[in-house]
N, C-alpha and C positions, 0 to 999 in steps of 0.2 A: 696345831697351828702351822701351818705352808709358810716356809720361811719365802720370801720373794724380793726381786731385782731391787724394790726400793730399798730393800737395809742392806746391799749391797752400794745403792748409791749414798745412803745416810752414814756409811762405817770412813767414807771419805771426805763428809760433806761435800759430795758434788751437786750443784743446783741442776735439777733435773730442766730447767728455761734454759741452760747451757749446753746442753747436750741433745744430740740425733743417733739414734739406735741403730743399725745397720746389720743385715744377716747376709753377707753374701750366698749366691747360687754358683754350685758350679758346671760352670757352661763353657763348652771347648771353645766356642764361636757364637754368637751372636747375631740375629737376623741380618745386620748393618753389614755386618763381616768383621769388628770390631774381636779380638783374643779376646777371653774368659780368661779364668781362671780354675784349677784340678785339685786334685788332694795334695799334689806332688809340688805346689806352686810353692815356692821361695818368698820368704818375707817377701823379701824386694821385690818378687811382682805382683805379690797379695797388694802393698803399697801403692805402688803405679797403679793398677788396676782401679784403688780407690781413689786415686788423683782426678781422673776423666771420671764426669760424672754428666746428665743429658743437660741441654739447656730448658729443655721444656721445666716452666716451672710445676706442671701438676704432675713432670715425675719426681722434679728434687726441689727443695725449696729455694726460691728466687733469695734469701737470706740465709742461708744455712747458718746453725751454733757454731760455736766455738770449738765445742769438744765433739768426736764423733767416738761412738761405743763399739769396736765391730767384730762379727761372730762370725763364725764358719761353719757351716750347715754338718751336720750329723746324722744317724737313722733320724726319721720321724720329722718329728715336730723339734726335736734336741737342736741349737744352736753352744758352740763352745765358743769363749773369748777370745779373741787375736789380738787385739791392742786398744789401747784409746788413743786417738789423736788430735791433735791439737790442730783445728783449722785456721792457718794466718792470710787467710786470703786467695781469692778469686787471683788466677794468673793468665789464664786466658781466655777467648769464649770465640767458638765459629759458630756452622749453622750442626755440626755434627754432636759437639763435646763442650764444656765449661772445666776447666781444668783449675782446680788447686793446692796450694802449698799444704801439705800437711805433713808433722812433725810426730813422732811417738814420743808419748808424756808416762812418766810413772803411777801415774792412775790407774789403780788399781794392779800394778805390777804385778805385785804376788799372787793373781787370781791369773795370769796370763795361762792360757793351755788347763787350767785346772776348772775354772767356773762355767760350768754347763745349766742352760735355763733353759725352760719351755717356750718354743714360739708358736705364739694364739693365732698370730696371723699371716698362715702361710702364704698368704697371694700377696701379702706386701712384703717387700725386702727391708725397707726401711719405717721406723714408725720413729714418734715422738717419748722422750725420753716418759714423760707422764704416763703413757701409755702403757709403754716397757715395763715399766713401775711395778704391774701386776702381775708380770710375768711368774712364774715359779720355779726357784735355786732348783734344779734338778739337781746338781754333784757338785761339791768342790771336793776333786781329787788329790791324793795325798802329793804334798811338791818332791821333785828329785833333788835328790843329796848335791848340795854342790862342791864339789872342789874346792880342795884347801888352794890358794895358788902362793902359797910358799912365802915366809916372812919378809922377802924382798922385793916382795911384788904386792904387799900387804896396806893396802891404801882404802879407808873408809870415810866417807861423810858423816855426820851424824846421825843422820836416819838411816843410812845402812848398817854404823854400829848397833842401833837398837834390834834392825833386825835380826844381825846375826847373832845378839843375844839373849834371840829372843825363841828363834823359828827353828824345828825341829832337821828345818834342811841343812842345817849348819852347825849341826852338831860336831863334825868332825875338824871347823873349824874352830870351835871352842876347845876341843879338845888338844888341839896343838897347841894355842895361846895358854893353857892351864899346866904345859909341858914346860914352860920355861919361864925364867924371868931376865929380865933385861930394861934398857933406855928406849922409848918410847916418844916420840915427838906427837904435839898439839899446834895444829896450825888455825890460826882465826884467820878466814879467807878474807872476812871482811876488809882488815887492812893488814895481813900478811904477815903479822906479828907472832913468836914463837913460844911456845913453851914446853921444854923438856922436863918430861919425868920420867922414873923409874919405879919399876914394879920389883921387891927384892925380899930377900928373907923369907920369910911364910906366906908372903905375897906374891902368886905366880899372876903373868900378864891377860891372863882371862880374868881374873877376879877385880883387879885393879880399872880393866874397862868396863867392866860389869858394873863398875861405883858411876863410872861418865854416863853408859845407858843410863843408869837411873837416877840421876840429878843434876847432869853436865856436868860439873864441878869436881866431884872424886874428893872434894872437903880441902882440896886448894882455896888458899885465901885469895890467889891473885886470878885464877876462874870465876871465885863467888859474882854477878851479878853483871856476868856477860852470857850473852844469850849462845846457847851451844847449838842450835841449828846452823852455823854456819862454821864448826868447827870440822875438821879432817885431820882423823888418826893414823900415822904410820908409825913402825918398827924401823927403828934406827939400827941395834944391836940388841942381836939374843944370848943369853949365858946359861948352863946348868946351872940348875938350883943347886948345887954344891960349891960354885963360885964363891970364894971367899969376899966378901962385904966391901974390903978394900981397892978391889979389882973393879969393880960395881961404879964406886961411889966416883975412882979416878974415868972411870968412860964419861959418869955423867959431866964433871966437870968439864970435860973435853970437849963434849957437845956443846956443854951453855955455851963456852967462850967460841968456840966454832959459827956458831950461832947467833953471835951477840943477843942472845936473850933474856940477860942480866938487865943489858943498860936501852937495848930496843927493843925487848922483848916481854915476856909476860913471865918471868922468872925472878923472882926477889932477891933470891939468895944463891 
């Protein structure tokens, strides 16, 4: 069974009525005298590039979606992914161009550079996401390792928690948070409120976030029955796991009260 672009759009539920499919070509120049775009193109003129778009409506739709899917042509028939973006609106329009705002969205992030599909229909650049639909997953290639960037520079959302303990590129991140344990800060973005804990004793600080991936909470009474999608993890202070318990337990205090996350915060005790 051909695994194909729809259960790529179904692994994100994106409504395929929301979205415009897009393959760029790459063209030094354009009849009009308008730049193209090369292999060698930089986000940001991949981007621009997609900003002007014709006003004739039977080349691009006099309504265009929300979401635009957009690929980079390959040998063949191959298209690879470049970004989705998020269209917030028409900015301008002469008799040349129609130009709009568009934004890169985390859809489908982790397939960016890796997801490669067949396109059926070389003479059109862009099709309808329904269309797309049928196309067929050529590759999703394995992702690059990413960079630890260092306990101090160690700041995550909630869905990039799960990712990193989840996705094989980030193994090396786990590995360093399994090296230590230490005081840990929980911030609810919602209304800014604190909560400090610590990963200590036989509990090194990969294990401990490993409890947040999988049920936001970590078995905190005062997490239970807030929603973690809008929580954000950083490292406050790291220690050898040889740190004596009392050295530990005086950082945390240090923190709550630094913090007021006793009496404004989400910290009990």
């Amino acid at each position: 069974m051909t695994l194909t672009f729809a259960a790529v759009l179904a692994s994100e539920a994106i409504d395929p009525a929301e979205v415009l499919v897009i393959r760029h070509a790459y063209v030094g120049e354009h009849k009009d005298g308008t730049a193209g775009i090369h292999g060698d193109s930089s986000d940001e003129e991949i981007l621009s590039y997609t900003h002007a778009q014709s006003p004739n409506p039977r080349t691009f739709p006099a309504k265009p979606p929300k979401f635009w899917i957009v690929f980079l042509p390959e040998g063949g028939n191959r298209a690879r992914l470049w970004s989705v973006l998020e269209n917030q609106g028409q900015t301008s329009v002469d008799i040349v161009s129609r130009t709009f705002h568009l934004t890169h969205t985390n859809l489908l992030g982790d397939l960016r550079n890796r997801l490669a599909i067949g396109w059926r229909s070389p003479r059109n650049w862009r099709v309808s996401a329904a269309k797309a639909a049928a196309y067929p997953v050529l590759e999703i290639a394995d992702a690059e390792p990413k960079r630890f960037p260092g306990f101090d520079a160690l700041t995550l959302d909630y869905p990039q928690l799960q990712t990193v303990m989840r996705e094989h590129r980030y193994a090396a991140w786990r590995t360093a948070l399994a090296s230590v344990i230490g005081i840990y800060l929980i911030t609810d973005t919602r209304d800014g409120r604190h909560y400090v804990g610590k990963a200590d004793g036989a509990e090194n600080l990969q294990q401990r976030w490993s409890e947040y991936s999988a049920n936001g909470h970590g078995g905190n009474v005062e997490l239970r029955g807030l929603d973690p999608s809008s929580f954000r993890l950083s490292v406050l202070r790291v220690f050898d796991p040889s740190t004596p318990a009392g050295e530990i337990n005086a950082a945390e205090r240090l923190f709550k009260h630094a913090l007021d996350s006793r009496k404004h915060g989400l910290n009990r005790n």
